[in-house]
N, C-alpha and C positions, 0 to 999 in steps of 0.2 A: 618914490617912497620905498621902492626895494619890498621883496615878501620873502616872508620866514621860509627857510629851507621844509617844512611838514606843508606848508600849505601850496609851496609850489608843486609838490609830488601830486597833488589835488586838481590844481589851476584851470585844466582841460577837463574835468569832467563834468558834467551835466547839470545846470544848476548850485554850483559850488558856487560860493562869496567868501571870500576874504573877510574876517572880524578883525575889528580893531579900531582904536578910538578916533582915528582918521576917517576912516569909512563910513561915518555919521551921514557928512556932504555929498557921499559918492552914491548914485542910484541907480539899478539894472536887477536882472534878474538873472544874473549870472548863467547865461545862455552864447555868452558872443565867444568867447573865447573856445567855446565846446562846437559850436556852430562854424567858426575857422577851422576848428582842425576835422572837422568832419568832410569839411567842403574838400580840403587841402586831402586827406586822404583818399576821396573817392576819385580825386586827378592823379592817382599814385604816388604822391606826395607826402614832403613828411614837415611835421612844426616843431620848435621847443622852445624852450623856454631860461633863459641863466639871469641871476638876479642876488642881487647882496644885500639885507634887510638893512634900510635906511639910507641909500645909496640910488638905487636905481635897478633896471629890470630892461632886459634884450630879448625880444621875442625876432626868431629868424625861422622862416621858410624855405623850400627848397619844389619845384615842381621839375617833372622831367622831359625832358624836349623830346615832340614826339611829331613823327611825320615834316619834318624841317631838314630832311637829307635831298 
């Protein structure tokens, strides 16, 4: 579905949902996306997010290799 560039600045905080007349079907309490990057941060880690409204949406992670020398 792609999400509008205001609501992607959003996407990772805390209970945030996406409106719109799609989202009718879609059910959560807008906790997972806030809950990944929490997790992903305390690994010192980083998340984002790139996405073109009506198109589609790339969510990419990155953690950093540690104690593997």
């Amino acid at each position: 579905m792609g999400i509008k560039p205001d609501d992607l600045l959003r996407i990772f905080d805390r209970y945030y949902r996406v409106e719109g007349s799609q989202m009718f079907s879609i059910s959560g309490f807008g906790i997972g996306l806030y809950l990944c990057r929490e997790i992903i941060q305390r690994h010192m880690g980083e998340i984002s997010a790139k996405s073109v409204f009506g198109s589609g949406s790339t969510f990419t992670f990155s953690l950093p290799l540690i104690g593997l020398e």
